[in-house]
PyMOL Python script that loads the backbone (N, CA, C, O; Angstrom):
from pymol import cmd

cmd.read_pdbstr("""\
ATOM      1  N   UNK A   1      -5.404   0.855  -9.536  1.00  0.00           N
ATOM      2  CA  UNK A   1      -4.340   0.853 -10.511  1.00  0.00           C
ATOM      3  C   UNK A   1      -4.937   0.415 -11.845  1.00  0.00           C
ATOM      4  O   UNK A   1      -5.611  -0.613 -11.781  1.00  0.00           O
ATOM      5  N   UNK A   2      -4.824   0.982 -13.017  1.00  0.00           N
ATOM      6  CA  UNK A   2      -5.606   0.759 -13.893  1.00  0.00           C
ATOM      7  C   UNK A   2      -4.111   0.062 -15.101  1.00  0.00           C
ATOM      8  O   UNK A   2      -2.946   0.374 -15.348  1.00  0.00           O
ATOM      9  N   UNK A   3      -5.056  -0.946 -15.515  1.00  0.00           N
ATOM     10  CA  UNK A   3      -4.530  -1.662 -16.306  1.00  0.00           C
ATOM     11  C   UNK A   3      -3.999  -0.596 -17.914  1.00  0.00           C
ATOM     12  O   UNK A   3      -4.653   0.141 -18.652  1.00  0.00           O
ATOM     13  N   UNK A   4      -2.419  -1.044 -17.899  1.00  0.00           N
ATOM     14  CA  UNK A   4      -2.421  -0.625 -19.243  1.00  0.00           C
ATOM     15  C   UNK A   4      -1.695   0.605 -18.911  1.00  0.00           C
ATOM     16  O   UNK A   4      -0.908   0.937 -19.797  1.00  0.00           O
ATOM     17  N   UNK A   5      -1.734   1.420 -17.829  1.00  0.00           N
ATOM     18  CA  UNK A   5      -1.310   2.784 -17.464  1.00  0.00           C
ATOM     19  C   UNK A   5       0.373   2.781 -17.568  1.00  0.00           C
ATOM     20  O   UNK A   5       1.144   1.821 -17.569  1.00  0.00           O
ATOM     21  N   UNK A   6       0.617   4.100 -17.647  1.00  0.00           N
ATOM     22  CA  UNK A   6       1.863   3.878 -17.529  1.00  0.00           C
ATOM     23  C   UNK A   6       1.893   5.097 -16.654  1.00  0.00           C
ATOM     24  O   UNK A   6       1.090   6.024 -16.768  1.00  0.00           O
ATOM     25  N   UNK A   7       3.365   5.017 -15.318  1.00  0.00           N
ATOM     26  CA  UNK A   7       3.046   6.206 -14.259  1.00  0.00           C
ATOM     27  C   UNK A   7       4.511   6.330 -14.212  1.00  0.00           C
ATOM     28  O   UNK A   7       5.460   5.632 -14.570  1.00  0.00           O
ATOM     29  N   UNK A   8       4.352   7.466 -13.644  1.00  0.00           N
ATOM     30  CA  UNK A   8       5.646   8.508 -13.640  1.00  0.00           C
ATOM     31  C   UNK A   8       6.600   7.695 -12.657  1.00  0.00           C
ATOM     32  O   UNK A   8       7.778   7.528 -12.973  1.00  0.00           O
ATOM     33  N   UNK A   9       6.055   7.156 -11.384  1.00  0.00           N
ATOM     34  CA  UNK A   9       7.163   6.597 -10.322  1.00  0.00           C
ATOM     35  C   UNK A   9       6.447   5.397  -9.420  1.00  0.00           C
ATOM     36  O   UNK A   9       5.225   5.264  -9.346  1.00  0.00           O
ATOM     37  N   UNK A  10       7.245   4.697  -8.867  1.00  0.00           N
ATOM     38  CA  UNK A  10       6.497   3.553  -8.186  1.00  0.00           C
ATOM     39  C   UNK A  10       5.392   3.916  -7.278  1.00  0.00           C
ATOM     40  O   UNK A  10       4.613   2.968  -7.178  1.00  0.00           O
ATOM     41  N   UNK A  11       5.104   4.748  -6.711  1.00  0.00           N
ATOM     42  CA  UNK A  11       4.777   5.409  -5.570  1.00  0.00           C
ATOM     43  C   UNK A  11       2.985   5.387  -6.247  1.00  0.00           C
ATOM     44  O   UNK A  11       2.041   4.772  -5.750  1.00  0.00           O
ATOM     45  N   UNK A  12       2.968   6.155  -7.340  1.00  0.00           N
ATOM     46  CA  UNK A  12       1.698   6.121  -7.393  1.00  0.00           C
ATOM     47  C   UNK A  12       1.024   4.877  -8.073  1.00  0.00           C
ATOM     48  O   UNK A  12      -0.072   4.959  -8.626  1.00  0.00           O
ATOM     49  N   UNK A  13       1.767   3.703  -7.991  1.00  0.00           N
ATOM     50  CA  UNK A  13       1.064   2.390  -8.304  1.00  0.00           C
ATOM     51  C   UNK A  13       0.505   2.060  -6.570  1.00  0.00           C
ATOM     52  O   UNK A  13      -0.572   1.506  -6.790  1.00  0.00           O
ATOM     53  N   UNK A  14       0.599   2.087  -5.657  1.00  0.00           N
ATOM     54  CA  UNK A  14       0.136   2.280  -4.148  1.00  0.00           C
ATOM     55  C   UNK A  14      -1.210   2.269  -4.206  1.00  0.00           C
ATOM     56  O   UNK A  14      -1.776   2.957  -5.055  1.00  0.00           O
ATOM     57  N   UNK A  15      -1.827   1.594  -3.435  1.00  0.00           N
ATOM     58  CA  UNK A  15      -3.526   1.967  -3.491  1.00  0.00           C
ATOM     59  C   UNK A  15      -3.921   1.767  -4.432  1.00  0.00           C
ATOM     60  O   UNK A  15      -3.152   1.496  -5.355  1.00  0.00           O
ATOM     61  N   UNK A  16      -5.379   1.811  -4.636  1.00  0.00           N
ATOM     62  CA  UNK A  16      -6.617   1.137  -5.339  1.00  0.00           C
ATOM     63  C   UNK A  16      -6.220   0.015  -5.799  1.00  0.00           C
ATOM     64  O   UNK A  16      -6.130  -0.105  -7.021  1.00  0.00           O
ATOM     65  N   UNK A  17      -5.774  -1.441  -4.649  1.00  0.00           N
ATOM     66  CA  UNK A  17      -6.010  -2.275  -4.745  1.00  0.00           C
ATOM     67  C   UNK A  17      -7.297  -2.896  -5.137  1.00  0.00           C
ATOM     68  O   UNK A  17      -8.181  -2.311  -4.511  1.00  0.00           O
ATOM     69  N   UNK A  18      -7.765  -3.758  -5.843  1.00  0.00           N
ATOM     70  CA  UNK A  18      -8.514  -4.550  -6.416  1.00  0.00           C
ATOM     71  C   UNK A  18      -9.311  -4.872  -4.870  1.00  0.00           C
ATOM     72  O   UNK A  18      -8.663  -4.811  -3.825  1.00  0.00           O
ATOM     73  N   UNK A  19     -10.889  -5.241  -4.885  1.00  0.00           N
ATOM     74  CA  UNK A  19     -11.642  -5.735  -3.791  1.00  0.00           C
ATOM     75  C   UNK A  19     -11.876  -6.911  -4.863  1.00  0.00           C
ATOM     76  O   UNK A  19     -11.889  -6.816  -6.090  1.00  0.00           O
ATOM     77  N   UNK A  20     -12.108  -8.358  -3.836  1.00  0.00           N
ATOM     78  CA  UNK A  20     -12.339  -9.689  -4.765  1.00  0.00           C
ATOM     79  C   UNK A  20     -13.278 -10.449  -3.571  1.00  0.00           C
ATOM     80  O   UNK A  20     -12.907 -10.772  -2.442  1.00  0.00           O
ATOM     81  N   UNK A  21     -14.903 -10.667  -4.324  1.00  0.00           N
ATOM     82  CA  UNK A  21     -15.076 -11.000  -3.277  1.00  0.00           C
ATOM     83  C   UNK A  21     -15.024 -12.505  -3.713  1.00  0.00           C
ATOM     84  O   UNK A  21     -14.885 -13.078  -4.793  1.00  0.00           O
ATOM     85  N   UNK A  22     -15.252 -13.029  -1.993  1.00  0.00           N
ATOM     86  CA  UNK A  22     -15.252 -14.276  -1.650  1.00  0.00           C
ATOM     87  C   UNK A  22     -16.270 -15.285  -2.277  1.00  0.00           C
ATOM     88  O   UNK A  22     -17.002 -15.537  -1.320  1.00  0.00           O
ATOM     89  N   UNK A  23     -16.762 -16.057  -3.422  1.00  0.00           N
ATOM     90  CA  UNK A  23     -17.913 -16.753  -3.263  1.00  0.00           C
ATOM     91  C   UNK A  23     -18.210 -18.237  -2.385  1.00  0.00           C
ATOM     92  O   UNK A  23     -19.080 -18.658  -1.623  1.00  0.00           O
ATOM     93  N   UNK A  24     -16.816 -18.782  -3.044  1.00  0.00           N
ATOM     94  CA  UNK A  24     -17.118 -20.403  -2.417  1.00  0.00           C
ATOM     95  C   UNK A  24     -16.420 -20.042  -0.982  1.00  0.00           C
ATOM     96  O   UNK A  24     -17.162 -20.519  -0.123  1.00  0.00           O
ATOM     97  N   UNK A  25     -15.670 -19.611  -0.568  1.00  0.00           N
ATOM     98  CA  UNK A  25     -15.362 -19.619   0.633  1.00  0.00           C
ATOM     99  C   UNK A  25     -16.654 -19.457   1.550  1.00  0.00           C
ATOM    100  O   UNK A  25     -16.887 -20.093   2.578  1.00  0.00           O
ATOM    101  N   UNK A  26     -17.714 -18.137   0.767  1.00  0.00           N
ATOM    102  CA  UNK A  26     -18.725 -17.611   1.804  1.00  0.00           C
ATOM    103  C   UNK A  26     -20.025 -18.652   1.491  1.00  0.00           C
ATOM    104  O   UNK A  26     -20.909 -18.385   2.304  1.00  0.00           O
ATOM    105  N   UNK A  27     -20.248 -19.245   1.002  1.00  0.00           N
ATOM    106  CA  UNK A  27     -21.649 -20.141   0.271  1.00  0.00           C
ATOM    107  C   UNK A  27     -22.175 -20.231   1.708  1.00  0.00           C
ATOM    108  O   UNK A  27     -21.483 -20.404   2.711  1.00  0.00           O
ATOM    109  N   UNK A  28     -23.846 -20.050   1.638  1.00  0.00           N
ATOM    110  CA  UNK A  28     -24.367 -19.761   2.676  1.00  0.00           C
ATOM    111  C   UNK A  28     -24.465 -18.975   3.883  1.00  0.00           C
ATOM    112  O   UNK A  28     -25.243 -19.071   4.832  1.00  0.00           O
ATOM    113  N   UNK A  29     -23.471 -18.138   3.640  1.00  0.00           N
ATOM    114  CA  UNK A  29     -23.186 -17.038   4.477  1.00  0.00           C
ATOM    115  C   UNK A  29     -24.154 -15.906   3.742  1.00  0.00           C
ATOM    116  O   UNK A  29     -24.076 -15.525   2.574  1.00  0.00           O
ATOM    117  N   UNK A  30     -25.239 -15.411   4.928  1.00  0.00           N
ATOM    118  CA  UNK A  30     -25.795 -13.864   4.662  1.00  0.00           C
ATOM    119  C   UNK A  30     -25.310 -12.787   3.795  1.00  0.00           C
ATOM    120  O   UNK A  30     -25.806 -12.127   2.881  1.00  0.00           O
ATOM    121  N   UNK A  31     -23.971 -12.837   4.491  1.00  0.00           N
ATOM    122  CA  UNK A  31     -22.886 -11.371   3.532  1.00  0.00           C
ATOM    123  C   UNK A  31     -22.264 -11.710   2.846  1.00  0.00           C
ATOM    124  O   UNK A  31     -21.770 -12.820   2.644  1.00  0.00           O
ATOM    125  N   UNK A  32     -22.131 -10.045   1.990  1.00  0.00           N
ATOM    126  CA  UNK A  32     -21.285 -10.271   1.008  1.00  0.00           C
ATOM    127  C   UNK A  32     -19.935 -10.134   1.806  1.00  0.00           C
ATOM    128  O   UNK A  32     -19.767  -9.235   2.631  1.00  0.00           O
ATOM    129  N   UNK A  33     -19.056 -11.010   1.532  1.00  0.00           N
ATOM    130  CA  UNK A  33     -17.644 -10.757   1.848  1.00  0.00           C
ATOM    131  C   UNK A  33     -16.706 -10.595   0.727  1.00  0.00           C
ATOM    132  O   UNK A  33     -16.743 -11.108  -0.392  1.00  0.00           O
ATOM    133  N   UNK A  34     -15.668  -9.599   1.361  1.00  0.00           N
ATOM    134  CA  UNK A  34     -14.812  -8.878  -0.053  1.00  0.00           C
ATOM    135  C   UNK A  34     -13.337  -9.274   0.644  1.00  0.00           C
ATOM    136  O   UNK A  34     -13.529  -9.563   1.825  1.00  0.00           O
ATOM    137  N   UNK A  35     -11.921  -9.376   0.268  1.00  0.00           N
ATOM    138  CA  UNK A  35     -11.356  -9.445   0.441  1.00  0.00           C
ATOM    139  C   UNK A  35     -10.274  -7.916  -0.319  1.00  0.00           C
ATOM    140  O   UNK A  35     -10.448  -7.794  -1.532  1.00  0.00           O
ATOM    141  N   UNK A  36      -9.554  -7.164   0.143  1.00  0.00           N
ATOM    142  CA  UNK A  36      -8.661  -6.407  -0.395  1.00  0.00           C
ATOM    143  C   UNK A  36      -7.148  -7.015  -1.040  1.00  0.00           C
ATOM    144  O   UNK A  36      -6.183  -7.080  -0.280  1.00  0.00           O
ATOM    145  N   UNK A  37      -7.078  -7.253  -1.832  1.00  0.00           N
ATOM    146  CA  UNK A  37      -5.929  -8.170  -2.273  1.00  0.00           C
ATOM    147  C   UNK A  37      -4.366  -6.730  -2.407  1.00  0.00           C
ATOM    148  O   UNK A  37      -3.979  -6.190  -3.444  1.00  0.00           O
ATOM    149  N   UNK A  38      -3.793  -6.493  -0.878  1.00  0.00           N
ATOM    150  CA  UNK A  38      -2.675  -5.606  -0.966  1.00  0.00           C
ATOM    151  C   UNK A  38      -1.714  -5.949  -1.866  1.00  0.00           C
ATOM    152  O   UNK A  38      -0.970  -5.066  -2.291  1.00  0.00           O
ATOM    153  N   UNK A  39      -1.541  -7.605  -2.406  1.00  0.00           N
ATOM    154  CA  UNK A  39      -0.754  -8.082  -2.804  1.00  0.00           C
ATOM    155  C   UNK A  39      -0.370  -7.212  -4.227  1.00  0.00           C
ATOM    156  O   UNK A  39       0.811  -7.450  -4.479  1.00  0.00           O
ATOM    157  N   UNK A  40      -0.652  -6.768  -4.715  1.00  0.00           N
ATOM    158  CA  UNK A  40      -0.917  -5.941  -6.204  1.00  0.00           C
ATOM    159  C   UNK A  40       0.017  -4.707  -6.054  1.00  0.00           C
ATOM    160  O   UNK A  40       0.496  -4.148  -7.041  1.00  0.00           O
ATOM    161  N   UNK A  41       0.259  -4.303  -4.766  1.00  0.00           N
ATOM    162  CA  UNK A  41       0.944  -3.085  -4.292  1.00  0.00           C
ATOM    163  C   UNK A  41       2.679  -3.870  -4.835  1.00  0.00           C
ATOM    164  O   UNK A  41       3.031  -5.015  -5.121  1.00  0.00           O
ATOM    165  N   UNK A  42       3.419  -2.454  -4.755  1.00  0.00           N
ATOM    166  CA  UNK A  42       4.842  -2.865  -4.990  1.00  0.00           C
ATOM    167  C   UNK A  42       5.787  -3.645  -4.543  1.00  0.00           C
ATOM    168  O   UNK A  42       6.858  -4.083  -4.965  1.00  0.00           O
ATOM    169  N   UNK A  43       4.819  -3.765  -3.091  1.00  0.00           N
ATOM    170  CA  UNK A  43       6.321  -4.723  -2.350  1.00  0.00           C
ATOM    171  C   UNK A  43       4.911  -5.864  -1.778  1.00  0.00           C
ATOM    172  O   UNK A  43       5.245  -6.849  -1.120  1.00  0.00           O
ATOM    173  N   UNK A  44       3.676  -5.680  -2.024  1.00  0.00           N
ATOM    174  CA  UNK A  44       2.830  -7.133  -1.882  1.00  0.00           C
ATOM    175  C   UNK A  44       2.738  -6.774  -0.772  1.00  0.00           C
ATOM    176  O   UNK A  44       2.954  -7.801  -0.128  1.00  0.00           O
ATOM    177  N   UNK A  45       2.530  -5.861   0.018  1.00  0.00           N
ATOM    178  CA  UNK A  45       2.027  -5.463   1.680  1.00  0.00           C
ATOM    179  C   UNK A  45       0.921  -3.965   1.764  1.00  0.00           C
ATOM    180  O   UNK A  45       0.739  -3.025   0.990  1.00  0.00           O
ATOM    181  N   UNK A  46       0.584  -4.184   2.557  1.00  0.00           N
ATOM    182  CA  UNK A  46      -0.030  -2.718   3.499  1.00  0.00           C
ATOM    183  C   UNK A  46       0.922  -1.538   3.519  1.00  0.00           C
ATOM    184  O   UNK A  46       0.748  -0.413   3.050  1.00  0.00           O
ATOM    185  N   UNK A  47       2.054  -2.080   4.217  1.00  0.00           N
ATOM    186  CA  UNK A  47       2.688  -1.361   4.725  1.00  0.00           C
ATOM    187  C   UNK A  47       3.004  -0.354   3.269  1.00  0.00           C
ATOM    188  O   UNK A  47       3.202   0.860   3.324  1.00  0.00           O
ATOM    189  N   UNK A  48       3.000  -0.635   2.838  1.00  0.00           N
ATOM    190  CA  UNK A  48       3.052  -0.316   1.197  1.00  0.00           C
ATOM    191  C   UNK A  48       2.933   1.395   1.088  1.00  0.00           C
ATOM    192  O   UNK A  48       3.697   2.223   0.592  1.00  0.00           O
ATOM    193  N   UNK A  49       1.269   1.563   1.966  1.00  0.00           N
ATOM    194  CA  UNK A  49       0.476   2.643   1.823  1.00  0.00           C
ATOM    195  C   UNK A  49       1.092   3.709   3.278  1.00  0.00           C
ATOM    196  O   UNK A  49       1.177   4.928   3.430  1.00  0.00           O
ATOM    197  N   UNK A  50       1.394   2.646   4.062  1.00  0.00           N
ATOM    198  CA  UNK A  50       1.888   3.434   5.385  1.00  0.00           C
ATOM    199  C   UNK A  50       2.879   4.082   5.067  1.00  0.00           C
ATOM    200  O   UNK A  50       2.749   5.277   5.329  1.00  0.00           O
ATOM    201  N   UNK A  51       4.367   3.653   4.347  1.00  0.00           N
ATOM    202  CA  UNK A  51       5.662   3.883   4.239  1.00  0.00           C
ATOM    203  C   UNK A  51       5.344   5.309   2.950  1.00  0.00           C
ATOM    204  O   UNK A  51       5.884   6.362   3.287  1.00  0.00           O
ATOM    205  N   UNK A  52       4.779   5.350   1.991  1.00  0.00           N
ATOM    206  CA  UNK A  52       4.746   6.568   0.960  1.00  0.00           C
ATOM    207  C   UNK A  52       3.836   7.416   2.064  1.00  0.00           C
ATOM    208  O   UNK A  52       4.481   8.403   2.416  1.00  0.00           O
ATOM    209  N   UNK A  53       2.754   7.356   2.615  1.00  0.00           N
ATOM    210  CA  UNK A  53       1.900   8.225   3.761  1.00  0.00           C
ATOM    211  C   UNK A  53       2.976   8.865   4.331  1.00  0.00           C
ATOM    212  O   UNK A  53       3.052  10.073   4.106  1.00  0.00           O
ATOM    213  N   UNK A  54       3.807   8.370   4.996  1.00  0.00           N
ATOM    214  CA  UNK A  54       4.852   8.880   6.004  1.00  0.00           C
ATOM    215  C   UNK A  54       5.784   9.591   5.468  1.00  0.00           C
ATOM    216  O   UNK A  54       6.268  10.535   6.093  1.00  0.00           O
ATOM    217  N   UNK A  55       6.235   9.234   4.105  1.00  0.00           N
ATOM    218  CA  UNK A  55       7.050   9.957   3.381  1.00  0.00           C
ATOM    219  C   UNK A  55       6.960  10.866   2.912  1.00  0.00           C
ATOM    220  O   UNK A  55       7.914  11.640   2.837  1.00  0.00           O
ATOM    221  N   UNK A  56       5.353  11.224   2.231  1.00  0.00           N
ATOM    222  CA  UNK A  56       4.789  12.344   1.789  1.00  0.00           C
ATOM    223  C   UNK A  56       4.352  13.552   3.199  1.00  0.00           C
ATOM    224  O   UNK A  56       4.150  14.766   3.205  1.00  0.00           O
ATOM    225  N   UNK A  57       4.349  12.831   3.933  1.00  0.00           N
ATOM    226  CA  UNK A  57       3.957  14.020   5.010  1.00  0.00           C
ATOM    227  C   UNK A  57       5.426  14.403   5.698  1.00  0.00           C
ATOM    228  O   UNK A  57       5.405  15.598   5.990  1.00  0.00           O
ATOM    229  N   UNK A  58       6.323  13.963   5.948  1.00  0.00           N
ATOM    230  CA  UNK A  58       7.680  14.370   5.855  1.00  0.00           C
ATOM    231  C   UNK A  58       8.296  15.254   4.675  1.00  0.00           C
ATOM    232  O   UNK A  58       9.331  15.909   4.555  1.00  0.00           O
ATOM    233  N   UNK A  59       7.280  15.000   3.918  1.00  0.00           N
ATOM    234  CA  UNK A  59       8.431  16.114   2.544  1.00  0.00           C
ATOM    235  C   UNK A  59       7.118  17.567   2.783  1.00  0.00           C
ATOM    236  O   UNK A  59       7.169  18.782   2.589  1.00  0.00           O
ATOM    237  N   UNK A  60       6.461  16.985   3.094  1.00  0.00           N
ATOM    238  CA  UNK A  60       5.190  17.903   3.260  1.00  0.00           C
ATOM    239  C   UNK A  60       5.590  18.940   4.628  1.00  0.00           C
ATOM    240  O   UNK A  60       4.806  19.879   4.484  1.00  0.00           O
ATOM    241  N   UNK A  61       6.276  19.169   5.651  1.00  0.00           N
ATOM    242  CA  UNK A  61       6.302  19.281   6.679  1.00  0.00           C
ATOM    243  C   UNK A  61       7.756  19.624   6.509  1.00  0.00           C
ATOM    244  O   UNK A  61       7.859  20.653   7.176  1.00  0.00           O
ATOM    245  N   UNK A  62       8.890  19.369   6.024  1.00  0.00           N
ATOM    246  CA  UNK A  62       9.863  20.294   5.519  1.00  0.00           C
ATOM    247  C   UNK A  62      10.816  19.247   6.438  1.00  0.00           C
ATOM    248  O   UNK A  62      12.018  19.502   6.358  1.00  0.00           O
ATOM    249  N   UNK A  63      10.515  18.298   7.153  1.00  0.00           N
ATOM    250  CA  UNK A  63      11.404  17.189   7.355  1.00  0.00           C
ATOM    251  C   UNK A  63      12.168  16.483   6.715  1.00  0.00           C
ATOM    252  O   UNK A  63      13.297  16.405   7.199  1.00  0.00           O
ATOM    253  N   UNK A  64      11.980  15.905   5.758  1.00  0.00           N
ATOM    254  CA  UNK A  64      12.764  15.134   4.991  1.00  0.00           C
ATOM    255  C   UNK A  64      12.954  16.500   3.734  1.00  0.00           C
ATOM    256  O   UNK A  64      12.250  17.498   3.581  1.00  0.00           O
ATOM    257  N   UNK A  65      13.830  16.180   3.191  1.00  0.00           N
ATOM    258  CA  UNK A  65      14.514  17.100   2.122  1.00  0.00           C
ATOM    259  C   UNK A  65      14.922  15.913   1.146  1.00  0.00           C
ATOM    260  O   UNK A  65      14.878  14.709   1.401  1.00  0.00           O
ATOM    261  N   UNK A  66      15.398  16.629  -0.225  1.00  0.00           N
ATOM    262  CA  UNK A  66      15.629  16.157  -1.372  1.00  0.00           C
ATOM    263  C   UNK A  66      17.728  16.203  -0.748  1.00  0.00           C
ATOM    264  O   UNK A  66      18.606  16.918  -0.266  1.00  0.00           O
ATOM    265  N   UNK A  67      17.443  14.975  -1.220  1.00  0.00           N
ATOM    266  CA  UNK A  67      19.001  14.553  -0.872  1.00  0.00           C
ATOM    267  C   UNK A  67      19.302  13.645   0.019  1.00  0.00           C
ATOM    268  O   UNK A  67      20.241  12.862  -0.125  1.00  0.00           O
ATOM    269  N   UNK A  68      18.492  13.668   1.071  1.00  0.00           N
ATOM    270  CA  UNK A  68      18.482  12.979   2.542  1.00  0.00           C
ATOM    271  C   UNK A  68      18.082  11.350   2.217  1.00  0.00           C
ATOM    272  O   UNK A  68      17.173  10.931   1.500  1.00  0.00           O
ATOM    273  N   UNK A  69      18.843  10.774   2.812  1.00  0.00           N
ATOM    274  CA  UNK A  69      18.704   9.476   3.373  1.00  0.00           C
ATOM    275  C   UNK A  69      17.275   8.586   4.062  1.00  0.00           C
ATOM    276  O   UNK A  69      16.750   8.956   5.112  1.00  0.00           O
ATOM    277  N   UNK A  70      16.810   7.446   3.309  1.00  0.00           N
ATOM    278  CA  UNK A  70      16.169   6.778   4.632  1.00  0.00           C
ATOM    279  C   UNK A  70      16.160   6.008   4.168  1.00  0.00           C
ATOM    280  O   UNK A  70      16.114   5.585   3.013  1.00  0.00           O
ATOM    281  N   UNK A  71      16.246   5.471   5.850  1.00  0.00           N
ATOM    282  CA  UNK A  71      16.378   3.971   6.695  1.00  0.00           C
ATOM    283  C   UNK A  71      15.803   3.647   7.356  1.00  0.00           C
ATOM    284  O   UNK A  71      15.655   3.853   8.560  1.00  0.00           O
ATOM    285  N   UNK A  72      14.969   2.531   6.005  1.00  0.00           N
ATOM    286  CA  UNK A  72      14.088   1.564   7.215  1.00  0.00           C
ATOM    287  C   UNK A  72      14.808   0.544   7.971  1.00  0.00           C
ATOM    288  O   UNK A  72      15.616  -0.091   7.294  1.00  0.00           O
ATOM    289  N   UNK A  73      14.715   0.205   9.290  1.00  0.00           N
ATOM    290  CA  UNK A  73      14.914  -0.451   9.808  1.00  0.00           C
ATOM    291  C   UNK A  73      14.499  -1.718  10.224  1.00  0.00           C
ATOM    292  O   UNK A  73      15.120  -2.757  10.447  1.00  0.00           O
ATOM    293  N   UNK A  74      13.199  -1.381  10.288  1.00  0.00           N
ATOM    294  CA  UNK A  74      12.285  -2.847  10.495  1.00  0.00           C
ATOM    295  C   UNK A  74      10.711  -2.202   9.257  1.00  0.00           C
ATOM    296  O   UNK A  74      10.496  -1.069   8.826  1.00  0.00           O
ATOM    297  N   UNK A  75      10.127  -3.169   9.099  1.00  0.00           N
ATOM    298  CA  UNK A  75       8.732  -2.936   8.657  1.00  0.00           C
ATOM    299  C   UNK A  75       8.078  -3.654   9.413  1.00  0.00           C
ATOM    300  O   UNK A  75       6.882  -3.363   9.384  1.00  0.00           O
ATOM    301  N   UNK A  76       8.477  -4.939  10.470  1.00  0.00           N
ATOM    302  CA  UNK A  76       7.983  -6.136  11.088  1.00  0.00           C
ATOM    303  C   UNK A  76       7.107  -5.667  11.949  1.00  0.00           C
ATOM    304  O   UNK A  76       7.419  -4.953  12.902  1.00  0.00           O
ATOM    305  N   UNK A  77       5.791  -6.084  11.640  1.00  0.00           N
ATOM    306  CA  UNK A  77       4.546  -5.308  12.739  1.00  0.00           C
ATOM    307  C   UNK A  77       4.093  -3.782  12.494  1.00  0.00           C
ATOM    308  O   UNK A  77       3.216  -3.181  13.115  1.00  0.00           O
ATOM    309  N   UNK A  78       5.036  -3.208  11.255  1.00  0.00           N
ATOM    310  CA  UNK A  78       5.249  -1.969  10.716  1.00  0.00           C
ATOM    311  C   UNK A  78       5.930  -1.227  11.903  1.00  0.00           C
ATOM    312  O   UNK A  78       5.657  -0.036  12.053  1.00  0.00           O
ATOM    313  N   UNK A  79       6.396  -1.554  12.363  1.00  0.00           N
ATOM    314  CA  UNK A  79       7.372  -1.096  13.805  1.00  0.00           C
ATOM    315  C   UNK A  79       8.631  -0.113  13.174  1.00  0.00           C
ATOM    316  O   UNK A  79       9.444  -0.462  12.318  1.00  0.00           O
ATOM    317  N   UNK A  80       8.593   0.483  13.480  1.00  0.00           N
ATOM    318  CA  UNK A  80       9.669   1.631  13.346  1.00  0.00           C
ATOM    319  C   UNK A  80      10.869   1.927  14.811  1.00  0.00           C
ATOM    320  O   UNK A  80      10.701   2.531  15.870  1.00  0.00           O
ATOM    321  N   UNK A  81      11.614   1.467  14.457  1.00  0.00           N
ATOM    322  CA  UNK A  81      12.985   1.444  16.133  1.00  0.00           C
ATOM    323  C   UNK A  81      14.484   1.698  15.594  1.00  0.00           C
ATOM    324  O   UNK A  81      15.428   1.725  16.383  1.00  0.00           O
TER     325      UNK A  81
END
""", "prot")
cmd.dss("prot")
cmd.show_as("cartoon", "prot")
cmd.util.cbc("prot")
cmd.orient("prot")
């Protein structure tokens, strides 16, 4: 997500979360360790990337239509019921 941008709809603020790596946590550790900070996404989760994935391949696939309804029910565990 590039600073400064301005985008057409929430959807494509999703992804290219920021990588941050670790220093003092890792001191003396061999590797480099990176952390993905999802938090930056719209709703501050993963699921973030799962829920537009699913949506786009539903409009993609002639399932979901313009007009239609959805209902999430749970996101908990990203569980869908």
């Amino acid at each position: 997500m590039a600073r400064g941008r301005i985008y057409d709809d929430i959807t494509q603020t999703i992804g290219n979360t920021p990588l941050i790596r670790l220093r003092r946590l890792t001191e003396g550790v061999a590797a480099e360790v990176v952390i993905k900070h999802e938090g930056f996404n719209p709703y501050s989760s993963v699921k973030d990337r799962i829920g537009v994935a699913m949506i786009e391949d539903a409009l993609e696939r002639g399932v979901l239509k313009p007009g239609m309804t959805i209902v999430e029910p749970t996101s908990g565990n990203t569980g869908i019921g």
